[in-house]
N, C-alpha and C positions, 0 to 999 in steps of 0.2 A: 489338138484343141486346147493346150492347156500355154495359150500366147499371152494369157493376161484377160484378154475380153470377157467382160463377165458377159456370160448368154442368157442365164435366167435373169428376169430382173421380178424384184418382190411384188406379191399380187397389187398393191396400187396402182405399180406404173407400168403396168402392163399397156402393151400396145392394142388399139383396137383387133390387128389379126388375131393377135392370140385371146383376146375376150371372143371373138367369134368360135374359137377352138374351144373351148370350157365351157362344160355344162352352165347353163344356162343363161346361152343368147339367145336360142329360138324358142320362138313361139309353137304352142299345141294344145293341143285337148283332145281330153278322154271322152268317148261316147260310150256309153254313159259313163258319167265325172268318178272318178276313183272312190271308193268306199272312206272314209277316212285319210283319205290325202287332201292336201290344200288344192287349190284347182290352179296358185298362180305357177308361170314356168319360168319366173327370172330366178330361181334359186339357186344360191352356188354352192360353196362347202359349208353345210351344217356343223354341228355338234353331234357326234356319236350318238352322246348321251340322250337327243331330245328328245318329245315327244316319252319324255322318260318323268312322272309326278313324281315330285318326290315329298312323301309324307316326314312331320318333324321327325319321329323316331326312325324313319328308313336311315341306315348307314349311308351318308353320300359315297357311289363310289367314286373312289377317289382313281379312277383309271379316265386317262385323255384317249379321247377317239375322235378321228373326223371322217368325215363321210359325206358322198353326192347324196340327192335325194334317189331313188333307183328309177325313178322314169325319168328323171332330168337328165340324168348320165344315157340313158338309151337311147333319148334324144339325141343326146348330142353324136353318138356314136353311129346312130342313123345317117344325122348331116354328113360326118367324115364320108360315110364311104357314096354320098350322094350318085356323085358322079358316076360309082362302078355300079350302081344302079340301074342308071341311065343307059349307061352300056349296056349290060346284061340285056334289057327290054330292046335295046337295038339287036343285039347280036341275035335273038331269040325270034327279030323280024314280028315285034308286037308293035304295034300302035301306042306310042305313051301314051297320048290323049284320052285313050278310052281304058288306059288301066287303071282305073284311080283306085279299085279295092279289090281285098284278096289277097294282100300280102301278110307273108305268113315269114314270121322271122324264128330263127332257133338258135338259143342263147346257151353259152356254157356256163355253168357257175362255178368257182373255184375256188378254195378257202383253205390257209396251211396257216398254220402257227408257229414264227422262226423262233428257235432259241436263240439266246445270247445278244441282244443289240443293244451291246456297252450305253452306259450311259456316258452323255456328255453335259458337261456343267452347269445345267440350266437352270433358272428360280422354277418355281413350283411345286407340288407336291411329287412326295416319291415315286415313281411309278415301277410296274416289276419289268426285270430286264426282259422279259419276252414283248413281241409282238405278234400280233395276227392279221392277216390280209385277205379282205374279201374282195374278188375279183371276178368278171363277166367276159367272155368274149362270142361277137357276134360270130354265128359257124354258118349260116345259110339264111337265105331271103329265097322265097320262090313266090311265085303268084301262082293263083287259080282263075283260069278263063273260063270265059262260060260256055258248055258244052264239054269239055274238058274232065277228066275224072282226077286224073293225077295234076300235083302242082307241076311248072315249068320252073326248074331255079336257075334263075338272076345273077343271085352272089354268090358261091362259095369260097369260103377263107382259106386260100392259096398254105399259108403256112399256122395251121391252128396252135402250135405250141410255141410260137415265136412271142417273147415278151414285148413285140409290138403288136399284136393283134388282143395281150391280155391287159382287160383295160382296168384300173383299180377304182375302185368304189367304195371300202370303205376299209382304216387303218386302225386300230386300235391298241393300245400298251397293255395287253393282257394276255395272260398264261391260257394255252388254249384247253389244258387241263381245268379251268376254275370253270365250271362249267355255267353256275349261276351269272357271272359277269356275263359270258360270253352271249349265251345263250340272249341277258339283257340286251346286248346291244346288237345284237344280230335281228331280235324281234322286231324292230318295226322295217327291216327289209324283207322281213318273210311277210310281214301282215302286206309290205307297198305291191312283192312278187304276187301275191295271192289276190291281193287288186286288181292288179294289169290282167292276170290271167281270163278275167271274166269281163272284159274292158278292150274296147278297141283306140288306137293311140289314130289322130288327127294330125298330121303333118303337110307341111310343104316340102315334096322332089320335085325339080325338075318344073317348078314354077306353077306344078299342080297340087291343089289337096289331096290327099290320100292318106287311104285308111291299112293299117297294121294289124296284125295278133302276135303273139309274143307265145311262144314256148320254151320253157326253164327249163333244163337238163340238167343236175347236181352230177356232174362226173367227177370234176376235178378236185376230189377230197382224197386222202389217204385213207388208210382203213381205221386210224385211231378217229381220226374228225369223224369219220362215218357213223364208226359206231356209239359217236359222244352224241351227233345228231338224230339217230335212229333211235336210242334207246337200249343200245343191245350192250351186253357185260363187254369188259375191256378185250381185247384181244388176246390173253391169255386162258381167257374163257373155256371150257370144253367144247361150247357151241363155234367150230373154227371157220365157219364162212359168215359172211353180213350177204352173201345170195341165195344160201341153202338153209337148210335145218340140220346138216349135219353135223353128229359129233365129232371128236377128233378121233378117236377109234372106229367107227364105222369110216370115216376120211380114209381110214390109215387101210383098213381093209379092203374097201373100193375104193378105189383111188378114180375112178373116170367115169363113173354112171350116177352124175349127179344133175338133176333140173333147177333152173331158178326157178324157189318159189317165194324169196322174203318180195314184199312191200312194203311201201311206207304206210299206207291205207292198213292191211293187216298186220304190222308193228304195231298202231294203233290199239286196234282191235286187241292183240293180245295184251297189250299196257293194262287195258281196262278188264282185262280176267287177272292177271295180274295182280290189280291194285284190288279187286272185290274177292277173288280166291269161292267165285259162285259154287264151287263144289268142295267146298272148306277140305282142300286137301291139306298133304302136310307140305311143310318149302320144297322137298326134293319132287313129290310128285307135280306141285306145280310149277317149279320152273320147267318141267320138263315137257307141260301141258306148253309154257308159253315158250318155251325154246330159248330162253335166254334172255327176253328183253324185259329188263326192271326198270325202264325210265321211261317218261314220257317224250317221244319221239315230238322235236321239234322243230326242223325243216327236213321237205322231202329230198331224199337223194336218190338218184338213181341207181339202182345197186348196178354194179360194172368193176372193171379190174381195174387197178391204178398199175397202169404200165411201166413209170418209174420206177417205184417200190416194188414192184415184180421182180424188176432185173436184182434189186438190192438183195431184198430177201433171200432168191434162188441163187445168187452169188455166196451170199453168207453161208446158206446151204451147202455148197458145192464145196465153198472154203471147209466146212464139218467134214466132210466126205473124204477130201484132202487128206486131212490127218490124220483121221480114223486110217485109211488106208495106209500112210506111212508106217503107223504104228500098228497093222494087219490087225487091228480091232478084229476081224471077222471071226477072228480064231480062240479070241478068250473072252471071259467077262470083266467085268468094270475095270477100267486102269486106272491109278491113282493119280492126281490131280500133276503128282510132280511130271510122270512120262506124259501125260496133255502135255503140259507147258514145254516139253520138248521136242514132242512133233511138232509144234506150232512154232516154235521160233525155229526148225531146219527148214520146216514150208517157209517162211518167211523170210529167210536166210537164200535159198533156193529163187524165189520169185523175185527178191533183189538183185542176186547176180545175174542170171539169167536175162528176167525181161524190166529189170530196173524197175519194178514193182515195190514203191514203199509200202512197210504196214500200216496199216490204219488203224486209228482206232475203233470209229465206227462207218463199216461199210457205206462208201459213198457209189455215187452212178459212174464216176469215171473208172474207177478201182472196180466196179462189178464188171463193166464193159470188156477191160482188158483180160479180166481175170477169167470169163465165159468164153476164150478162144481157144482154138483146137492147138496152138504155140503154147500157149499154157499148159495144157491137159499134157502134152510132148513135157515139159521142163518137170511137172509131177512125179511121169512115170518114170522118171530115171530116178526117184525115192522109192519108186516103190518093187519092192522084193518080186515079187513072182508072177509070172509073163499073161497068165488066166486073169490075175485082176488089173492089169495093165489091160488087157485087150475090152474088159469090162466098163472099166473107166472112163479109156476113149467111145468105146460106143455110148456109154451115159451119154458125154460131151458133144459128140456128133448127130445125137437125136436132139438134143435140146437146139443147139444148132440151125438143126432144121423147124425148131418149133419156134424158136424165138422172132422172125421178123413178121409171125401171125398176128401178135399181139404187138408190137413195134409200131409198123404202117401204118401213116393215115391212112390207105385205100388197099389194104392187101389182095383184094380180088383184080386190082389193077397191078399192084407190085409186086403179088407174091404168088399169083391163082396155084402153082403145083403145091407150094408146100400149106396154104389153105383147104388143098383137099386131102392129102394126107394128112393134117394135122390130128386128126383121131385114132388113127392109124398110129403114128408116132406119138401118139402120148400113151397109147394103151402098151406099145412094146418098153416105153420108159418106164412105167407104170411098174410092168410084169420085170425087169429090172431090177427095180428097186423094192419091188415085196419077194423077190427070189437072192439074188447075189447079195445088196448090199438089207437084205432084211434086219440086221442088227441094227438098224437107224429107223426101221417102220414101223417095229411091233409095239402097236395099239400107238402111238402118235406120229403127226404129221405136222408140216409147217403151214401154217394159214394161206398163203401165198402159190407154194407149191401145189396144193389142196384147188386152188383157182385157175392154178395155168393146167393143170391134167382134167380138170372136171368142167370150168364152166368155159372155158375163150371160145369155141366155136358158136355155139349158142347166143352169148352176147353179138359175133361179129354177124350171127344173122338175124339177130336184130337189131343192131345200130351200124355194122355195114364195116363200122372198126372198131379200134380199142385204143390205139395209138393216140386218135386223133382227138379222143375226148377227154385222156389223161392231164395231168396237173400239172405237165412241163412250164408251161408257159407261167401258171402262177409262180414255181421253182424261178423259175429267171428271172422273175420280178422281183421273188427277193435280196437277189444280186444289187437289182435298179434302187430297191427302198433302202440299202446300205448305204449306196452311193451319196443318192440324194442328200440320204440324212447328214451324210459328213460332209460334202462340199457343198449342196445350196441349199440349207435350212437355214432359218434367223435360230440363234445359240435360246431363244426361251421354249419350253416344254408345250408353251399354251400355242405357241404358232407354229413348229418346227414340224407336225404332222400337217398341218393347212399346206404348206411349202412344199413337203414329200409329194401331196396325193396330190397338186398342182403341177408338179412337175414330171411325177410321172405320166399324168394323163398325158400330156403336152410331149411330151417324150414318143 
């Protein structure tokens, strides 16, 4: 592709197809009109910022953000997939004519914060080298006929983690750690989601009006965004899941009998004992009344596993296990910092020759992928001394093995049904594992992550059917696309070079 032909051309001289593709070419309406939204639907890319007063003493922020408006962007994401619409209601042997209402769409949401995106020499103000991307993709359309109990679904999204199914919505130059920025400019997409939700959207398929719902699903966050939007203490926390109430010592002791009980609704609720302290306890009793959440919780997430960071996490785990093992940890107490460093660079050393394994610095997906194979766990144990914790090892590696494509799958009851029904089975034998052989790594803590793949994945997959498929992959790849973009089709000034991104990747 790269003969010369420029493909993007700058939003003016856009070709009418592609004004058809970008939020807002079509025509709709809310029944009833959206709570504080405009009702018109020609709006294209916004200002982050707007719908933002700013009083003389407020600090301007000084952070560039662009953004669709969020029903303008659903719009348009509705039109794209018109046609599989149409299908769908064919294949399904429905009457279009007579389906005009009762569709029922369910939306992913998905929101990461990249470090590092250099800057390039543009006038404007400074902005910080992070960015943050908030991003949607459509996961199902079904209709409800009448007589009927359950829906009939239409569309299903063939590939949910593909960064062309995840559509981006809004960009912004902010640290996703600043919580006050962020939190500003994310507000008037939670106030627009919170609209839609009690709001049915009026469109043209297929040459007829038809009526929509809209259901928002926050999957696709990592567990720091989670816990920044939930309200709950940083991941370091004692309180070690954003699904449970558990401590990290009660985690470490039971490791597999745990229920989800957090909400966003009940984050709430606890903010406000919290913030009132009605039974004037002292800090420790009541954080421990509120279980951890000192902030007020500001968009809903659905608490669920980030299946990325799973792999990440339990790889870096596994890599701790590694070493301790070379250096037969199990048999003394504390080593000094200097023999760390030296089992870690023979692992390293070892995992280079072997399976051409560089080190990292910090654990990424591809590095975890290769590193959780049974060829690995083979190249370790030749480090390691005595043939009891070699046969330990691999069995850790071989149960996880069998646990890992539960939480992987889009549809593991189609992809994976035997090892979805042992998967309890196999986490309680890891479980008992690793609070017996490798106990020098458990007593009284556990890793956040690991705490979620032994105690909650079944649970979640019987209520959302997977975990795979509502993870944050697809935002992850986008931020590949927003690098892209920025370097080869953006205008060089700051005030337009996110308008150009988030045009380009929609259009992408």
């Amino acid at each position: 592709a790269t003969s010369g032909r420029q493909i993007f051309q700058p939003l003016h001289t856009l070709r009418n197809a592609e004004k058809e593709l970008l939020p807002g070419f079509h025509q709709f309406e809310w029944q009833p009109a959206l709570k504080n939204v405009s009702s018109s639907w020609d709006v294209g890319i916004i200002d982050g910022l707007s719908g933002w007063t700013t009083f003389v003493e407020d600090v301007p922020a000084d952070t560039i953000s662009r953004r669709f408006r969020y029903d303008v962007a659903l719009v348009s994401a509705l039109k794209d997939l018109e046609e599989d619409i149409m299908e769908g209601l064919r294949e399904r042997g429905l009457d279009d004519s007579i389906c005009t209402s009762g569709f029922t769409v369910v939306v992913k949401e998905s929101c990461d914060g990249m470090g590092d995106v250099s800057e390039k020499h543009g006038s404007g103000p400074a902005v910080p080298e992070k960015a943050v991307r908030f991003s949607f993709t459509v996961m199902s359309i079904s209709i409800r006929v009448e007589g009927e109990d359950d829906g009939i679904t239409i569309f299903q999204e063939p590939k949910p983690n593909s960064e062309l199914s995840c559509r981006p919505l809004c960009l912004m130059f902010v640290d996703e750690s600043d919580h006050e920025t962020l939190t500003a400019i994310l507000g008037p997409v939670v106030a627009e989601r919170k609209a839609m939700m009690e709001s049915r959207l009026i469109i043209s398929v297929g040459g007829l009006l038809r009526s929509f719902r809209f259901f928002f699903r926050g999957t696709g966050y990592d567990e720091k965004m989670v816990r920044e939007m939930e309200g709950l203490e940083a991941s370091g926390s004692t309180y070690v899941c954003t699904l449970c109430d558990s401590t990290r010592a009660e985690a470490s002791q039971n490791m597999v009998l745990h229920s989800i009980t957090r909400s966003h609704d009940e984050n709430l609720e606890r903010y406000e004992i919290w913030r009132k302290n009605p039974f004037s306890e002292s800090a420790d009793e009541l954080r421990d009344r509120v279980k951890g959440v000192s902030a007020k919780p500001f968009m809903e997430t659905l608490p669920t596993l980030d299946a990325l960071h799973c792999d990440i996490g339990n790889a870096t785990e596994f890599y701790k296990i590694f070493q301790d093992e070379i250096g037969e940890v199990y048999q003394r107490s504390n080593p000094s910092r200097e023999e760390r460093r030296r089992w870690r660079s023979t692992l390293d050393k070892q995992l280079r020759n072997k399976l051409k394994l560089k080190p990292v610095m910090r654990m990424n997906g591809n590095y975890a992928r290769r590193l959780m194979t049974r060829e690995a766990v083979e190249v370790v144990c030749e480090l390691v001394p005595s043939e009891e914790r070699r046969e330990a090892l691999k069995r850790l590696m071989e149960l996880y093995i069998q646990m890992k494509p539960v939480w992987r799958s889009t549809c593991p009851s189609r992809d994976c049904p035997d090892q979805l029904c042992r998967y309890s089975y196999n986490s309680q034998q890891f479980a008992d594992l690793l609070s017996t052989t490798f106990k020098y790594r458990y007593d009284g803590k556990i890793t956040n992550y690991l705490h979620k793949t032994l105690a909650h994945v079944p649970e979640i997959i019987e209520r959302d059917g997977s975990i795979g498929a509502w993870a944050s992959e697809g935002n992850e790849s986008g931020n590949k696309l927003f690098r892209r973009f920025r370097k080869m089709n953006a205008r060089q000034s700051k005030t337009f070079e996110l308008e150009d991104v988030l045009k380009h990747h929609w259009l992408y």
